[in-house]
C-alpha positions as CSV (number, residue, x, y, z in Angstrom):
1,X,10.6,-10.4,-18.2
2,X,12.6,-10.0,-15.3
3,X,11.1,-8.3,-11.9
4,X,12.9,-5.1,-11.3
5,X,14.0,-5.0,-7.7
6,X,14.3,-2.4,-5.2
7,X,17.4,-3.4,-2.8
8,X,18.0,-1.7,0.3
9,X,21.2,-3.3,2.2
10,X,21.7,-0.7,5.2
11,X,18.5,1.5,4.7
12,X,18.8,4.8,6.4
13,X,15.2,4.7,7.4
14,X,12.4,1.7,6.6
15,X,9.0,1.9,8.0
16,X,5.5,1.3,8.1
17,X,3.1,4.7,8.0
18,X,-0.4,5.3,6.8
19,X,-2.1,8.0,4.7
20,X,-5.5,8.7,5.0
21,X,-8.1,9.3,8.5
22,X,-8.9,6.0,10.7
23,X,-11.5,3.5,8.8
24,X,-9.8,4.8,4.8
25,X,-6.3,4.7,5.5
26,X,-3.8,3.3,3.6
27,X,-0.8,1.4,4.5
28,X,3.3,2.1,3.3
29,X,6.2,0.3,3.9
30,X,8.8,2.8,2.5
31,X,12.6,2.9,2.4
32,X,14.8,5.1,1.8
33,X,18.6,5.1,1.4
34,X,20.2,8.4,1.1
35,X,17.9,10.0,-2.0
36,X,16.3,6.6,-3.2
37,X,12.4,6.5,-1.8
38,X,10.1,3.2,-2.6
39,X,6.5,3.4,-0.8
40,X,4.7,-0.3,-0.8
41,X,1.4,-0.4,-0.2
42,X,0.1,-3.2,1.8
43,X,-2.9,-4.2,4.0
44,X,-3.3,-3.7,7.7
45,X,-3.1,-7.1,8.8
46,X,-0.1,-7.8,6.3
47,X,1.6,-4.7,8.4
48,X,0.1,-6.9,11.3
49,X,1.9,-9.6,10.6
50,X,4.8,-8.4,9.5
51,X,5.8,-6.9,13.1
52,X,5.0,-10.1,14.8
53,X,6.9,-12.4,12.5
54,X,9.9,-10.0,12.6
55,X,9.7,-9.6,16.9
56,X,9.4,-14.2,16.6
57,X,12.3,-14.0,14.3
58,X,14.5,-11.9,16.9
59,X,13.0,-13.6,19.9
60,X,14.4,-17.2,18.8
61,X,17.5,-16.1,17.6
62,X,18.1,-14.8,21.3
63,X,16.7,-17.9,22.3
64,X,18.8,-20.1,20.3
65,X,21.7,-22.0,22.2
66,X,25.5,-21.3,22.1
67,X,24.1,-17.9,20.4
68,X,26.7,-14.8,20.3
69,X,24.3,-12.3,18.7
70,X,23.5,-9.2,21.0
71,X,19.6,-8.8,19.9
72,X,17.8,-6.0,21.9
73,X,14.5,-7.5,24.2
74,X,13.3,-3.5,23.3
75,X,13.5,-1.1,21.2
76,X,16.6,0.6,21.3
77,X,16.0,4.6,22.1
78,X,17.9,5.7,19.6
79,X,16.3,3.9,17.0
80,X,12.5,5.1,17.6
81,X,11.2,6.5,14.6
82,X,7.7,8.4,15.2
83,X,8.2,10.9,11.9
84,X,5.7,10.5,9.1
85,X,6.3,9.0,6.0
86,X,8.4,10.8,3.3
87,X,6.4,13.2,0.8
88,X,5.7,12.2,-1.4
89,X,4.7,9.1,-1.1
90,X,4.5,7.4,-4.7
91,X,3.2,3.9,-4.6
92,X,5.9,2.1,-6.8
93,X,3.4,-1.1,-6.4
94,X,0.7,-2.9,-4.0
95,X,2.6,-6.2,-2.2
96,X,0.9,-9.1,-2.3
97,X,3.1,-12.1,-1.3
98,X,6.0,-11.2,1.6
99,X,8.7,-13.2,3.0
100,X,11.2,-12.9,6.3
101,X,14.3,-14.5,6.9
102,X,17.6,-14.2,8.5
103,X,20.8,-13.5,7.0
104,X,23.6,-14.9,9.1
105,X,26.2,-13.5,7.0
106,X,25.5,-9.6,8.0
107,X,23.4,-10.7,10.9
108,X,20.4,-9.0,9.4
109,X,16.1,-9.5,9.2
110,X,15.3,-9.7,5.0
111,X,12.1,-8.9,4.5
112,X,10.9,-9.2,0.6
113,X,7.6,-7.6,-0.5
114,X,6.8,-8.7,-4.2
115,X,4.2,-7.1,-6.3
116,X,1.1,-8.6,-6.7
117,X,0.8,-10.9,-9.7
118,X,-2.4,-10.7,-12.1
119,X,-3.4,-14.4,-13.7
120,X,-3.5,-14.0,-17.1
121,X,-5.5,-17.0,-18.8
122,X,-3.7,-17.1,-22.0
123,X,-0.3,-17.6,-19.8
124,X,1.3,-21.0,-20.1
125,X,1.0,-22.6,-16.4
126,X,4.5,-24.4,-16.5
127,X,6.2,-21.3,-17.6
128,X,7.7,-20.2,-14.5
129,X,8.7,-16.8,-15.6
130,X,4.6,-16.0,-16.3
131,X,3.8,-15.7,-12.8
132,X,6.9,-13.9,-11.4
133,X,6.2,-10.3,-10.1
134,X,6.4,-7.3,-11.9
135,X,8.7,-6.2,-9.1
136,X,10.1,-7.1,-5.4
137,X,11.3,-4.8,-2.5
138,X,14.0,-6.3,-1.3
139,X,14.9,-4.1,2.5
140,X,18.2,-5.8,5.2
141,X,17.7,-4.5,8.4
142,X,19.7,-5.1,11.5
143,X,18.4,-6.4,14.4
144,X,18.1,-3.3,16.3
145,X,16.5,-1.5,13.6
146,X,14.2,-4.7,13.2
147,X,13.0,-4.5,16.5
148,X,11.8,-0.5,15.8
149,X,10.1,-1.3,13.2
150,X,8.3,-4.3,14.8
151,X,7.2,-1.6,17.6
152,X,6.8,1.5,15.1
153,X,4.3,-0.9,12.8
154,X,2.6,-2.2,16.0
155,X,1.7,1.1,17.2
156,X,0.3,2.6,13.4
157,X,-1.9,-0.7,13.1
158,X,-3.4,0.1,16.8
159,X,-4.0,3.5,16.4
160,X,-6.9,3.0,13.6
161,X,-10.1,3.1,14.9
162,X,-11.4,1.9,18.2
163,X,-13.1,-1.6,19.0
164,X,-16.5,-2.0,20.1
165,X,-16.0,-4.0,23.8
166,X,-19.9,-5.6,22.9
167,X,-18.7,-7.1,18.5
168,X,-15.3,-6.4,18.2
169,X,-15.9,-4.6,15.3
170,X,-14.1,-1.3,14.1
171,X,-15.8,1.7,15.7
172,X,-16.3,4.7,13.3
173,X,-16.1,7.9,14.4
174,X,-19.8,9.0,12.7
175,X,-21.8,6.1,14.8
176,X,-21.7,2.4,14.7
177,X,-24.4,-0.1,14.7
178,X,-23.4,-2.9,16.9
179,X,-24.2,-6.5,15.9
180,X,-23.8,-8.5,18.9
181,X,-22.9,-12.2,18.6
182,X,-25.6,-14.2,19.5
183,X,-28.5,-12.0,19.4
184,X,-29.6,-11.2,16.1
């Protein structure tokens, strides 16, 4: 069966936002385009990775030679986005594999979030329709609205909870037991 996908061309809003207190939260990208509303859920460090991939995307395009793109170094003022996700937020499914890429023809970052795909033993192994997702999330942003949502992401994934300065290791807010390297 075909995966139904969610496309979002020129989204009026995509973003990364959590539900849930520091050390249980859970992680949205969600995009919306006039009334249509898809929430992702995804992992921290996808979310992570996700704003750093996007900011090296935009950083070598600026690098690249004989470029004539105007890519912003920073965020763009106008394009900070520090509202909370959309209620209500309605997990349409949990990403597993992602993807990034460029598309020169409207100058915009893809990014493709595809549902996570359960093995089923009885599937045939060289039919490649049995392992393709249930469903994608296809968003286009441009570069400007990129590089907010590289910053907007990078800010929710450092705002969980603190770091121990002795393990590294998330610090929760009813007491941690710290398990420093070496001495156990």
């Amino acid at each position: 069966m075909p995966s139904i996908v969610h496309e979002y061309d020129w989204p009026d809003r995509v973003i990364v936002g959590t539900v849930g207190r520091p050390g249980e939260r859970t992680f949205y990208l969600q995009a919306r385009s006039g009334r249509r509303l898809v929430s992702v859920a995804l992992e921290k460090e996808q979310s992570a990775v996700l704003a750093e991939k996007i900011d090296e995307i935009l950083d070598s395009l600026m690098a690249a030679q004989g470029s004539t793109l105007s890519i912003p170094v920073d965020t763009p003022v106008e394009l900070v986005d520090n509202e909370p996700l959309e209620q209500p937020v309605d997990e349409e499914f949990r990403a597993g594999t992602m993807a990034l890429g460029w598309d020169p023809a409207t100058a915009q970052i893809t990014l493709q979030a595809y549902s996570i795909v359960d093995g089923d033993e009885d599937e045939d192994p060289d039919d490649p329709l049995a392992s393709e997702p249930e469903e994608v999330l296809l968003v286009k942003m441009p570069v400007g609205t990129a590089r907010a949502f590289a910053k907007r992401t990078r800010e929710i994934v450092g705002s969980g909870r603190p770091i121990c300065p002795f393990c590294a290791q998330p610090m929760d807010p009813d007491g941690h037991t710290c398990e420093l390297p070496g001495l156990l």
